[in-house]
ZAZA-812117 format. One record per residue: x, y, z negated of N, C-alpha, C, CB in turn; residue in three letters. Coordinates in steps of 0.001 Angstrom, whole numbers, plus 500000, padded with zeros to 6 digits. Each point is the difference from the previous one (the first is absolute). Glycine has a CB too. Example, Ala and Ser with C-alpha at 12.3 -4.5 7.8 and 13.67 -1.06 7.14 Angstrom:
// ZAZA-812117
513190494310492200499110501190500000500900501200500000498108498827498754ALA/501542502223501966500820501190499940499230501090499270501184499372502145SER/
END
This chain:
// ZAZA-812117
500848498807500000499152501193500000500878501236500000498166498774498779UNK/501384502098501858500789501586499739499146501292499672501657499190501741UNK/498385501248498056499204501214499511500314501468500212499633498437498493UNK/500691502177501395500116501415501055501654500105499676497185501681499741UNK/503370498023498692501376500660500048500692498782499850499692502391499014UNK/501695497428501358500820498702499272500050500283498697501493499429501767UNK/498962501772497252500306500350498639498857501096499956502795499424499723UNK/497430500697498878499086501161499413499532499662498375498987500475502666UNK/501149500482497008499587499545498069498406500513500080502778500766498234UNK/496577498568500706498897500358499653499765501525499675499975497692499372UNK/498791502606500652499441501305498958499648500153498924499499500369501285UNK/500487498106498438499262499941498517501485500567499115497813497429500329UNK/501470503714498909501440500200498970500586498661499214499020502485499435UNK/501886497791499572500497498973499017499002500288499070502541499813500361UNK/497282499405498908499400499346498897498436500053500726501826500807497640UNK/497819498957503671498660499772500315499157498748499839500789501518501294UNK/497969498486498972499164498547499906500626498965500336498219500899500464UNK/502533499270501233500413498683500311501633500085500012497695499413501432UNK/502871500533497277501270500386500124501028498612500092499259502364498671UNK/501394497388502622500696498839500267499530499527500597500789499754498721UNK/497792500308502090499393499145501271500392500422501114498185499550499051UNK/503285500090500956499896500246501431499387499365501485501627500697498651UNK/498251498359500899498760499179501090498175501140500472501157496960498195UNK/498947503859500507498616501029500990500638501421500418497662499100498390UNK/503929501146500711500516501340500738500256500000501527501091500413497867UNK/499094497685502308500750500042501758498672500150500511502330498208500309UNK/496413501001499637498865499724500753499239501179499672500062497474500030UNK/500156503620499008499185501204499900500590500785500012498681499445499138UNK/501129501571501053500942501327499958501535500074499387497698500938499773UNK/503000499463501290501435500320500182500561501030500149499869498529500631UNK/499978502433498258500183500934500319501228500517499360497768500031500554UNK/503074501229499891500888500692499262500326500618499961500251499322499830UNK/498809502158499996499688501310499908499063500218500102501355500477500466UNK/498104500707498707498840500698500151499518500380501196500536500577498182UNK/498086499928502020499662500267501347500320501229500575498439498622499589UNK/501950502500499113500282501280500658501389499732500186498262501641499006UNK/502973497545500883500948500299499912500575499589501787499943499785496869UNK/498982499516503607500201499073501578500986501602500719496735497828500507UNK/502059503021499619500115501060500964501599500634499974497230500525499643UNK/503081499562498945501121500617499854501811499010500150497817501625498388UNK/501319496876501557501390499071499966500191499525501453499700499022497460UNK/498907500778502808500079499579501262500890499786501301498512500685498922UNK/502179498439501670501296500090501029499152500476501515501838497665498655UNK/499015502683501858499696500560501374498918499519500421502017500267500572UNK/498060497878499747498887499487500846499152499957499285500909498894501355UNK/498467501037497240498984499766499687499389501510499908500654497597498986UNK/499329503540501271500132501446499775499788500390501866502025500106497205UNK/498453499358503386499759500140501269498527499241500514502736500230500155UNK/497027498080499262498731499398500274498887500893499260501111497556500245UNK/499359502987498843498317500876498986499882501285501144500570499709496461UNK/500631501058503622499671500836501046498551499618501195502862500409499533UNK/498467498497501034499231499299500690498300499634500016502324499490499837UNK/497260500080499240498771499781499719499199501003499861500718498361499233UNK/499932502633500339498902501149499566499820500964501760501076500340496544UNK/499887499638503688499796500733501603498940499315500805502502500576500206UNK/497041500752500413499146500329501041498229499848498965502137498832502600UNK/498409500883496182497666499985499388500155501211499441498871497309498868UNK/501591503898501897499396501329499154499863500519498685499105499560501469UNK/499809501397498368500693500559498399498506498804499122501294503909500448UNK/498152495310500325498993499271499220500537498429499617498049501538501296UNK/500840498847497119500810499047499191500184498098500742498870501953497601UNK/502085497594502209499828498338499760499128499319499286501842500155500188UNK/497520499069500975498605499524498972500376498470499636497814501566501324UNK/501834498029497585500065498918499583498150499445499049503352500726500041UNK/496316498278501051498034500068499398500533498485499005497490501046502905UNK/503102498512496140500043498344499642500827500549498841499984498069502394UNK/500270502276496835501009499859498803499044499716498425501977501951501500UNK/498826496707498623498846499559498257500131501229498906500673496986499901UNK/498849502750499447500016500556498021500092498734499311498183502167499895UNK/502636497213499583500031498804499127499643500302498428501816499065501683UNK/498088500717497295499792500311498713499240498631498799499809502711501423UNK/500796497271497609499865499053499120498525500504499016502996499365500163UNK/497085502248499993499044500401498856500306500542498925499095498590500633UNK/502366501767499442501278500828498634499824500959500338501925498880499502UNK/497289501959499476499330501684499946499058500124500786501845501102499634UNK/497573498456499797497909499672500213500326500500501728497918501191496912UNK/502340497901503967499786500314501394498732499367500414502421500174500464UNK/497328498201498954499032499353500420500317498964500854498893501787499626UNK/502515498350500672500051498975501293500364498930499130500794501366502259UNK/499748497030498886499683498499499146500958499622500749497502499391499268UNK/503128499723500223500484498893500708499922498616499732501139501547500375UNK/498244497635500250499822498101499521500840499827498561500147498804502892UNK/499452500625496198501144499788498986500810498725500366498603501120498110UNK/501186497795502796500778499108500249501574500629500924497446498335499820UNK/502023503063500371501382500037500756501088500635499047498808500289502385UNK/500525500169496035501110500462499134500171498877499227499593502406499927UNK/499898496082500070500077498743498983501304499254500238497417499652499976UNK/503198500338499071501313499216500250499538498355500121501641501930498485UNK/497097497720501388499499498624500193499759499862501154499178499741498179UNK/500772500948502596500076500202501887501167500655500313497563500374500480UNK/503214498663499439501773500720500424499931500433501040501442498650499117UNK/498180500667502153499986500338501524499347501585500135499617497172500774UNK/498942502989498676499689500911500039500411501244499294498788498482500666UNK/502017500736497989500823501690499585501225500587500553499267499494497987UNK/501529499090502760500849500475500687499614500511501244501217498713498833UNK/497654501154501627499955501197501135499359501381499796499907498123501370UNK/499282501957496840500038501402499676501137500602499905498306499656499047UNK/503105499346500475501420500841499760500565500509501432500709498429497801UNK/498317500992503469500842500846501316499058501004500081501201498171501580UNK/497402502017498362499766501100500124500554500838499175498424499262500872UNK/501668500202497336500589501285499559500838500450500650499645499597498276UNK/501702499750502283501259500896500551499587500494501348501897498627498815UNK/497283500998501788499494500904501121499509501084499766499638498453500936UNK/499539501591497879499598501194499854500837501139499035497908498627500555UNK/503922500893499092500144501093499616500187500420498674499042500042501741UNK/500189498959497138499912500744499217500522498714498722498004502100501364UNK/502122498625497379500496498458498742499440499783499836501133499916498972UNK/497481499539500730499410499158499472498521500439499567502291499151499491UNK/496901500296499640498809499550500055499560501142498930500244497229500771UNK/500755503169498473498788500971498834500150501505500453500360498450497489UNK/499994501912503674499480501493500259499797499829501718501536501600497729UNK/497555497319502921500494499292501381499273501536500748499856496430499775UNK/498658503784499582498940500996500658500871501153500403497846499372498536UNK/502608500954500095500518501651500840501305500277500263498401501070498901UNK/502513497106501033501440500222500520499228499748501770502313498796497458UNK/496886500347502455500050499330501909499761501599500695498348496871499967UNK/500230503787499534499498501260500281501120501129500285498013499242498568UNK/503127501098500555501334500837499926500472499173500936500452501000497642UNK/499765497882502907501260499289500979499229500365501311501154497631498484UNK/497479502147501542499565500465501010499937501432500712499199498201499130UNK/500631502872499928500301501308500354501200500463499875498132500299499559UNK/502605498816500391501704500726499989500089499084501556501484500278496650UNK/498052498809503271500404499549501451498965500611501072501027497675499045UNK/498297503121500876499086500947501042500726501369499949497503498843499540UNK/502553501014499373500934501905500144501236499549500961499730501359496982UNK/500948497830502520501653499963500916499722499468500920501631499764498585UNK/497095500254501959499881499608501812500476500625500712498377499365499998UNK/502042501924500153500688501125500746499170500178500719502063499717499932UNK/496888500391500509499026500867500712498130499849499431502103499626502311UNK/497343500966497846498420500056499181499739498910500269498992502084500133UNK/500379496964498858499633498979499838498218499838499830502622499802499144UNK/496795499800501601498353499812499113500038498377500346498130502706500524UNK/501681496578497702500041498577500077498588500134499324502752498937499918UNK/496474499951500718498605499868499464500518498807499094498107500865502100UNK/501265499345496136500406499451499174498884498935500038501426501857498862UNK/498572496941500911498542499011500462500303499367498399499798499134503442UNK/498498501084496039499221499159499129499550498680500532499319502026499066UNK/500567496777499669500012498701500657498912500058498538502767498767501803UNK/495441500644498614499259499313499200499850498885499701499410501269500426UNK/499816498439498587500251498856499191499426498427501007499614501897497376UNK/500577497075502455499261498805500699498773500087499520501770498480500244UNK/496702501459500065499055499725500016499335499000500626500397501724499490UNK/498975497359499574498940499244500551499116500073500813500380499677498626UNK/498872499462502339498953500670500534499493500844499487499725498611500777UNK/499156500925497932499355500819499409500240501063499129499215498418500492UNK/502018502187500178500655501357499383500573499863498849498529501216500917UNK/501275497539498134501072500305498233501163499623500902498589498993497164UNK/502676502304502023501216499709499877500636498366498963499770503042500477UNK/501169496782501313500460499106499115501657499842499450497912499028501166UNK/502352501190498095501708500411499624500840498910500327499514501401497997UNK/500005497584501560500996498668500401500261500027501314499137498501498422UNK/500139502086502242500012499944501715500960500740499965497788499789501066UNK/502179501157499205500608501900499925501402499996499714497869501125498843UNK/503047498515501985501745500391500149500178500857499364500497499564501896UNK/499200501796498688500065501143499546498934501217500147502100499049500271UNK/497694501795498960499200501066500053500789501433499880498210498366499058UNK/501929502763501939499739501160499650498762501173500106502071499121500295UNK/497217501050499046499393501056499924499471500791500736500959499666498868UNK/498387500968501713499395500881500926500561501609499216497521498049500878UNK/502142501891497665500224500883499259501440500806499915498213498649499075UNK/502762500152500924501375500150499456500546500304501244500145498448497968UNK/499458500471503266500497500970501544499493501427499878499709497931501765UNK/498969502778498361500274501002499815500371501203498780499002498872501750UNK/501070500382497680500984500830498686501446500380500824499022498305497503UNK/501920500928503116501513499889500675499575500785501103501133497588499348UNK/497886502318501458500024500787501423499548501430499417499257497877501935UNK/500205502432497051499646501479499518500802500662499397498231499470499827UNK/502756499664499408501491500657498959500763500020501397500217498666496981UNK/499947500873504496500755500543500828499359499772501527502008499680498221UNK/496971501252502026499498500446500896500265500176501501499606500560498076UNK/501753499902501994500903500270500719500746498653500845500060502097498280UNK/499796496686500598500771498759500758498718498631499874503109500896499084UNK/496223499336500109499038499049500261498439500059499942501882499098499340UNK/497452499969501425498651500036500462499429498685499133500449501211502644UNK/498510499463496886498929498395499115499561498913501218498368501751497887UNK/501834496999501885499311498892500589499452499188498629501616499884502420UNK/496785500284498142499389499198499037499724498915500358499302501498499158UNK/500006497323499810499984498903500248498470499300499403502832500230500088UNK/496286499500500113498545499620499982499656498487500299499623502372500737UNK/500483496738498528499258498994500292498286500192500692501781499140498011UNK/497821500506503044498957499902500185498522499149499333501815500691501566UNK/498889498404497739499259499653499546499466500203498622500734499036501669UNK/499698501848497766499716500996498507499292500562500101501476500333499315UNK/497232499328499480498510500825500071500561501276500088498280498602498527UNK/502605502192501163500046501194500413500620500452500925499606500106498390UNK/501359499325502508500388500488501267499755501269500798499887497962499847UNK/498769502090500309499269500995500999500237501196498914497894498398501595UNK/501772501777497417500605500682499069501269500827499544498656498584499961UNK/502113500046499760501514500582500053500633500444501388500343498442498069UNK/498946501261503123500557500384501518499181501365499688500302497492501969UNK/498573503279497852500168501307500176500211500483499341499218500084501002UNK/501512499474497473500172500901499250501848500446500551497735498962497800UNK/502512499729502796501465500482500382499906501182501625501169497045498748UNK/497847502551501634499831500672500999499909501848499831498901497466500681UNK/500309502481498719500040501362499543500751500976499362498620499085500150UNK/502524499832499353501543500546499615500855500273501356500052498479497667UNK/499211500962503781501210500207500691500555499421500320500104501009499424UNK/499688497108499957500742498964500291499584499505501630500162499399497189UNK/500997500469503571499232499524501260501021498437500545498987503133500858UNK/501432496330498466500537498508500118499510499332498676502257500562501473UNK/497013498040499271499885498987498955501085498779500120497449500652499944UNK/503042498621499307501236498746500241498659498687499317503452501615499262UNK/497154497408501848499564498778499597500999498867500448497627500931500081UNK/502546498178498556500586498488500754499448499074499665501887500441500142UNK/497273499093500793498923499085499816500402498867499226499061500697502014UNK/501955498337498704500494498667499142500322500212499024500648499035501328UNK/499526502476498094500417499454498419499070500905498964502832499403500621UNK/496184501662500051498784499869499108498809498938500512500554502543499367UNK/499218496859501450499117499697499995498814500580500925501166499414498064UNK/499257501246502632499357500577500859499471499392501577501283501592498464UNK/498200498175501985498873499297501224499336501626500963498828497254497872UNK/502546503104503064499300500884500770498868499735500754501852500709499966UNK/498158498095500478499000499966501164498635499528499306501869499378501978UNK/497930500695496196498832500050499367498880500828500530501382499527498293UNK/497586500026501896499425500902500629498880501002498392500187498020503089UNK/500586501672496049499280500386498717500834501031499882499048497958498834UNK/501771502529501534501362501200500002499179501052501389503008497958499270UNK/496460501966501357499178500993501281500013501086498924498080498385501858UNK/500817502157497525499977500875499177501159500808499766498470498693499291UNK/502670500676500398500826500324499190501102500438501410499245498310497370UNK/500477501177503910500366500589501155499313501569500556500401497335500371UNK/498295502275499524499254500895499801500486501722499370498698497525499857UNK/501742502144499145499947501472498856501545500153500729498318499593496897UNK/502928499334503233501107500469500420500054501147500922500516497917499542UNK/498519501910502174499742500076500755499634501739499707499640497159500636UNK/499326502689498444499453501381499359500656500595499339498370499411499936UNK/503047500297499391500482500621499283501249500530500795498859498790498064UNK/501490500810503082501313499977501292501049499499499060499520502269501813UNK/500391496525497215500960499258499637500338499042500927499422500465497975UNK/502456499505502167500220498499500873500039499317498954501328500354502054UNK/498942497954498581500583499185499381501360499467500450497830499713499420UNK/503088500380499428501175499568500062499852498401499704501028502416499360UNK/498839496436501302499808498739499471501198499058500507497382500422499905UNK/503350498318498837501096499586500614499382498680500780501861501080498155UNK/498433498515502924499801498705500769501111499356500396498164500800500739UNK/501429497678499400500898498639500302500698499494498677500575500822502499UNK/500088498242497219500403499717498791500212501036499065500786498314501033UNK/499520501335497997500173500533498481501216499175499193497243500579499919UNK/503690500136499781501410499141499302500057500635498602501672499659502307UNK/498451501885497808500998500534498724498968500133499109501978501385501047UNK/496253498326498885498837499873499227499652498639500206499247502321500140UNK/500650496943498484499084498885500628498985500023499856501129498884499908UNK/498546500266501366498153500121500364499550498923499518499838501113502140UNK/500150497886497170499312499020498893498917499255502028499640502102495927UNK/501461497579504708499635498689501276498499501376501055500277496244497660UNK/499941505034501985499213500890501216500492500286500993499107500869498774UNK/501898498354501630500688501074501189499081500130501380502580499221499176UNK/495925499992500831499359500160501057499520501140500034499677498051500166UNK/500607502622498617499047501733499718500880500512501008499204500611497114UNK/502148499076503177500736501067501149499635499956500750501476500107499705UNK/497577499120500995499718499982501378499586501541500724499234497402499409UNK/501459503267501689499985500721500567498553499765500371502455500297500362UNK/497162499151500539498600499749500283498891500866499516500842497946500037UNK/499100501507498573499499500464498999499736501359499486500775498174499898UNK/500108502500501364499950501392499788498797500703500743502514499879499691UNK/497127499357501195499076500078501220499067500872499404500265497717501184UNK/499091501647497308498616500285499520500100501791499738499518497163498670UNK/501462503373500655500246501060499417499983500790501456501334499181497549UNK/499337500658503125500501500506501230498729500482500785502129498404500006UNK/496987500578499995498969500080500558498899501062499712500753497878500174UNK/499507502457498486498992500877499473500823501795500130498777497557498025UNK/502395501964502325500200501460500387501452500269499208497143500835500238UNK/503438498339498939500714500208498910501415499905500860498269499007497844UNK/502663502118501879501536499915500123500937499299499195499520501820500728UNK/500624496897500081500978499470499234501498499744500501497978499140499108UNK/503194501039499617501083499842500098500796498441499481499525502685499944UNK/500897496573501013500042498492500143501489500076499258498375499169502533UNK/501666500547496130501675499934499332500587499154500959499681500101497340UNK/501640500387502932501192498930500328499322499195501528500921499442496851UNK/498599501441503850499161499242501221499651498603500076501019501511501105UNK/498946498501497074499073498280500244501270498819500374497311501225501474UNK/503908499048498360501130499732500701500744498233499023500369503517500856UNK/498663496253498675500135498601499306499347498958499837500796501087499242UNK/498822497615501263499596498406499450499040500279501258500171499268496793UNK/498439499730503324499465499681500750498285499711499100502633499233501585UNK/496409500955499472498847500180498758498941499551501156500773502336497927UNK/498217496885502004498728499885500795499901501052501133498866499108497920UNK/500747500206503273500082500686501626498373500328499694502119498357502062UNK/496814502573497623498619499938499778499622499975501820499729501516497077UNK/501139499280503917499609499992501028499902498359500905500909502671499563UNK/500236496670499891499619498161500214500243499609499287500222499430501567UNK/498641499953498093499414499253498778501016498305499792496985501391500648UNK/503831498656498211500454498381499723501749500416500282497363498082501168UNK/503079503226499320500888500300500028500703501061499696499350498704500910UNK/502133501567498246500695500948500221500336500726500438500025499287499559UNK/500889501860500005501000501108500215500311500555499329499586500205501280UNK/502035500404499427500447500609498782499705501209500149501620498655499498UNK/497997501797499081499431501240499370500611501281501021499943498845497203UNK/501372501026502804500435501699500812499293499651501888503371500690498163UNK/496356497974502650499290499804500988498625500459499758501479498289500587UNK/497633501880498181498534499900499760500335501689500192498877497458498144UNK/502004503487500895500027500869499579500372501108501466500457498672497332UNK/500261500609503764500199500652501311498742500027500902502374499263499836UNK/496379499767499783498662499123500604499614501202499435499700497072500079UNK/500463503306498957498502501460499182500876501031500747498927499475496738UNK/502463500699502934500332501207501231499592500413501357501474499496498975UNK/498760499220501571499370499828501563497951500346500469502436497676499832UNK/497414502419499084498323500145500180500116502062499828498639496750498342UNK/500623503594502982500150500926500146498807500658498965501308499501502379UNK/497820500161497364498918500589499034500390500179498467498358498873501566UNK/503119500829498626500525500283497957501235501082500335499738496921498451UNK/500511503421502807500886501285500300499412501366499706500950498674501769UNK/500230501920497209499632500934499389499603499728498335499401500735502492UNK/500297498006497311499014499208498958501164499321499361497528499522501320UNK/503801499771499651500640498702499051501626500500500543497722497390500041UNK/502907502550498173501112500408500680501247498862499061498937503086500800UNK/502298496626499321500812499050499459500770500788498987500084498484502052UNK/500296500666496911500879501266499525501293498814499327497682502532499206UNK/503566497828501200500903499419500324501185499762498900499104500840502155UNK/500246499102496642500716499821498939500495498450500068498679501952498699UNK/502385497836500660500655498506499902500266499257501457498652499723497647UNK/501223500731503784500503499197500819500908500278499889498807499581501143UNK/502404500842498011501535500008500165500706498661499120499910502922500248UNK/499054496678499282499951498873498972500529498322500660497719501647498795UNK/503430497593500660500601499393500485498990499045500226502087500762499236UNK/496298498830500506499191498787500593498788500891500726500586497862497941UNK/499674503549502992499398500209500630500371500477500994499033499867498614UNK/502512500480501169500262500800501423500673498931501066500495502495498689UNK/499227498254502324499787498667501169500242500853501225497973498245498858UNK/502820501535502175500081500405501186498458500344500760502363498598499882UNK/496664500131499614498309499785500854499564501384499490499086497027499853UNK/501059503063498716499008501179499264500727501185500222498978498661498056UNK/502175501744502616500363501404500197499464500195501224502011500176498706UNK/498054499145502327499414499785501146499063500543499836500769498359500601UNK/498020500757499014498445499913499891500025502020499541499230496421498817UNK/501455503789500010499800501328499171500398501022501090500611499114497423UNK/500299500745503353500305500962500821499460500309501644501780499521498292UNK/497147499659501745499136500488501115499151501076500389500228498266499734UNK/499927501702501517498610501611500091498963500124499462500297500234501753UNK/499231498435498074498525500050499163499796501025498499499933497258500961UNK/501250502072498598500447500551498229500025501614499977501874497807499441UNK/498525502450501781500318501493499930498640500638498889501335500126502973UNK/499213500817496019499204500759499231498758499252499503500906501910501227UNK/499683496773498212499028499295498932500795499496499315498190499493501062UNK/502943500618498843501405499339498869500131501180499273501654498317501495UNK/498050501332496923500730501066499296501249499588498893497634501199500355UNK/502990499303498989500762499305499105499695500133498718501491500128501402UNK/498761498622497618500360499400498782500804499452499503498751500038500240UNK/501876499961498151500961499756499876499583498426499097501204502822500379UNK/498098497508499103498864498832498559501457500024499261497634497587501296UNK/502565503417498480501296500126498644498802499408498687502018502922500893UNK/498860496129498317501328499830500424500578499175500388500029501016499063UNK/499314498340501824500469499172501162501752499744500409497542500998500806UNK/502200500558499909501625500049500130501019500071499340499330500620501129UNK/500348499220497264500735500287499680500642498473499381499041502661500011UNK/500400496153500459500577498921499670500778499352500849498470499950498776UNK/502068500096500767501373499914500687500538498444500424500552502224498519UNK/498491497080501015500618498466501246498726500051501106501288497726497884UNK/498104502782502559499083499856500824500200500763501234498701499497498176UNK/501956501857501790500075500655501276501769499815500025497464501972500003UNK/502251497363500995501676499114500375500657500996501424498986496714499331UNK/501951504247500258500035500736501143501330499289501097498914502379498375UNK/501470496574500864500510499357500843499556499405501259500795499959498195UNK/498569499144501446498558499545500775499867501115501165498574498943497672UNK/501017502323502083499669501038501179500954500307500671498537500902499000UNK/502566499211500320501306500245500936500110498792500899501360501375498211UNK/498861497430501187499901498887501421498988499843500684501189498810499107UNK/497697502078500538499158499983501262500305501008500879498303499093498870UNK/501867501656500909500665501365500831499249501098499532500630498902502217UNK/498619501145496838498347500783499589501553501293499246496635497354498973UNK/504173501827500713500637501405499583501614499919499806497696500604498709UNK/503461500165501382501405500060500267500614499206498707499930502413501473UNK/501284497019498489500644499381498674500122501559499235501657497439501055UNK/498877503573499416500460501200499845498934500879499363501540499596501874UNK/497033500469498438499050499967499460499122499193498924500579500906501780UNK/499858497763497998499443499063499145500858500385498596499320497992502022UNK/501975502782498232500919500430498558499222501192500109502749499003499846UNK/497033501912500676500013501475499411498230499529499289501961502176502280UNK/496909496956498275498882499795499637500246499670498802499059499559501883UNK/501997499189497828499854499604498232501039500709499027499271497530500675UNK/501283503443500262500256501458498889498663500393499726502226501129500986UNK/497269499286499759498850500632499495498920499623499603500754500991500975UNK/498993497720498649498993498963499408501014500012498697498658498279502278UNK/502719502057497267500865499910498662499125500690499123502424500010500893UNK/497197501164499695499411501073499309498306500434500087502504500654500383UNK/497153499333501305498848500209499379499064498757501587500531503438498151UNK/498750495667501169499437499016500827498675500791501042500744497924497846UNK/498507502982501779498779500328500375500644501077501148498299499483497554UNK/503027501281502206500323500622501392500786498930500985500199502456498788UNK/500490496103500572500459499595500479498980498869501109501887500931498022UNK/496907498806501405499092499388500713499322501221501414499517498237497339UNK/500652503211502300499547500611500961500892500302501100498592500671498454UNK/502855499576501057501255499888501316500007498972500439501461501205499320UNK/498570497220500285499866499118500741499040499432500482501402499997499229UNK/497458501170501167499207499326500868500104500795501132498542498968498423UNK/501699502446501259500132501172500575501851499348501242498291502194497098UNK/502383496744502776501248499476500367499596499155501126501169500100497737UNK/497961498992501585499657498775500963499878500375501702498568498997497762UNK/501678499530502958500213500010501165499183498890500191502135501138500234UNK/497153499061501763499843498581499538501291498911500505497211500570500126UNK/502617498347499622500367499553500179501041499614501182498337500197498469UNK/500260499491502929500594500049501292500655501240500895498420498302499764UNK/500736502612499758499745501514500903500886501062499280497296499583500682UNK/503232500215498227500849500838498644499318501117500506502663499043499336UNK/495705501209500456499385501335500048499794500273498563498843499818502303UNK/500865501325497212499725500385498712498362499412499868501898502333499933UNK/498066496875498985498702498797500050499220500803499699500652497829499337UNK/499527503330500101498459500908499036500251501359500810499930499009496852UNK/499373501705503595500139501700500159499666500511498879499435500239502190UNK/500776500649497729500104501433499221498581499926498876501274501641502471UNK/497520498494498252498699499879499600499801499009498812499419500604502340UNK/500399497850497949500380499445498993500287500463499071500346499007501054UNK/500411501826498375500351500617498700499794501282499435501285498646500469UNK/497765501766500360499265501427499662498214499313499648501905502069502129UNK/497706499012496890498481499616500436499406499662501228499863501238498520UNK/499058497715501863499633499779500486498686500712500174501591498442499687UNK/497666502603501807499445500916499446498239499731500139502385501548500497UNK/497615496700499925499080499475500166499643499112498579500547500275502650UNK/500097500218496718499730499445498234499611501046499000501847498317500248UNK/498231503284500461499364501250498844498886499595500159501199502143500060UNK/497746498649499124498556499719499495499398500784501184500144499807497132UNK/500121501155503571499387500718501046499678499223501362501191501897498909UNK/500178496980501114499943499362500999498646498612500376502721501000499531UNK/496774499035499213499138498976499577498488500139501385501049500272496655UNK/
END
């Protein structure tokens, strides 16, 4: 396995939670320096690629629509996390809370809320150019019949506590709320957020529990529709949440129903993982990013359905087929970007080796990238997408757009 740097020390200070694991410092965050300090240490080439990236998108900000809020619930935030993933009686599962911890940055478990929250706005400020990251709330698993169920529920943040962070800094982040549909109050909590201004909802079906193509959710398409909320929803497998055996909830397909009623939706990660029921032939497959190009190709969701391209840099998605597929005329001005920090910031998964032997990007460039993933992962996930080539054609795989608002996603455009 390789992971973005050969060396690199952790972030977690000394005397932190996981002090001496180095088995989650290599597989989680590798870092070794602060995020403001990149700009100023920085060597030529990696200082030349940020240049790079930021030229030709004008004086408007870098948009980023996918960046979590994680939180345990330390200083009444409200948010949750499964307790099997802090139980030392589920080793497997605490050792992969110890890689998110080092992905995310911070020591440990008794101040996680408002160290992750500070790692996150120190790593938006030292982006070097205006940043608007839509901060996304994740609701609880619900039953059909609307009771929450916690044992289900990975994780929870808040609707509340996202916008608490996007209001203390205005300037770099946007609320994404999060609504189970199936909660007697839904229709409720959607206009009460509405009327604040909120105009993105986030959903990941396989791991609340969610059934887009319910036709008991119309309603709840309905008020979206009325309120010019999109939906941000993730499709095709599910890895870094488990979905307790839902991964058929990814089905792209499935998006049809929402779509249909008028609703803008944004397809996480273009659906770009596993394989899920063909509904168009019956008794057979496909894989999810083929279903997810099938809803592109239908001209009656243009304008309506757009991809948003977080994690294909990810060593079990990127693929010569899927830069291809992403970089066609069709895509033009329905790709926007995401980062799903903190994704990037784990560090055995986006293998920039891997891209360099595909040609997607230079050896010479794959060092100055994991300089700058040393320090800060969320600009380093936006230069290296802003790098990529494809493959065959070494054209620049994304234009410019991609990383500006998309202006078929304001509320006017509705």
């Amino acid at each position: 396995m390789e992971g973005t740097q050969g060396t690199g020390a952790r972030d977690v200070p000394a005397g932190g939670f996981l002090r001496g694991w180095g088995p989650t410092s290599a597989l989680g965050g590798r870092f070794t320096g602060p995020p403001e300090a990149l700009h100023a240490r920085a060597l030529p080439a990696a200082r030349d690629l940020m240049t790079q990236a930021f030229e030709n998108l004008g004086a408007a900000p870098a948009t980023d629509y996918h960046v979590h809020v994680l939180g345990l619930g330390v200083g009444g935030t409200g948010a949750f996390v499964n307790p099997a993933m802090l139980s030392w009686r589920r080793p497997a599962r605490r050792f992969e809370a110890g890689v998110y911890l080092h992905a995310c940055g911070v020591a440990g478990f008794a101040d996680f809320d408002a160290d992750y929250a500070g790692r996150l706005t120190r790593l938006a400020r030292a982006f070097g150019r205006p940043l608007r990251a839509h901060l996304v709330a994740l609701d609880r698993f619900h039953d059909p019949d609307g009771r929450v169920n916690l044992a289900r529920t990975e994780f929870y943040a808040p609707n509340d506590y996202v916008a608490r962070l996007a209001e203390a800094h205005p300037d770099l982040f946007v609320p994404v709320i999060s609504i189970h549909p199936s909660r007697p109050d839904a229709l409720e909590e959607l206009a009460r957020w509405a009327a604040r201004g909120v105009r993105f909802l986030k959903w990941l079906p396989n791991a609340q529990g969610i059934d887009p193509a319910d036709p008991r959710h119309d309603a709840f398409y309905r008020a979206l529709c009325a309120h010019e909320i999109a939906l941000l929803t993730h499709a095709g497998e599910e890895h870094a949440v488990r979905t307790h055996a839902a991964q058929a909830l990814g089905n792209p397909l499935r998006l049809r129903r929402p779509l249909d009623h008028g609703v803008r939706v944004i397809i996480a990660h273009c659906a770009s993982l596993g394989r899920n029921a063909d509904f168009d032939r019956p008794g057979t497959t496909a894989e999810n990013f083929d279903l997810f190009l099938r809803l592109m190709a239908e001209e009656r969701y243009r304008g309506r359905l757009f991809g948003e391209i977080s994690a294909i840099t990810q060593f079990n998605r990127a693929s010569a087929a899927l830069f291809d597929a992403l970089s066609r005329p069709e895509m033009c001005g329905r790709l926007v970007n995401g980062s799903d920090y903190p994704l990037p910031a784990v560090n055995c998964v986006i293998w920039t080796g891997r891209l360099a032997r595909m040609g997607c990007i230079t050896p010479g460039e794959r060092r100055a990238l994991n300089e700058i993933y040393s320090c800060n992962p969320l600009l380093f996930d936006f230069v290296l997408k802003r790098a990529l080539r494809h493959p065959t054609t070494q054209e620049r795989l994304f234009p410019k757009e991609v990383f500006l608002e998309n202006p078929a996603l304001r509320p006017e455009a509705c």
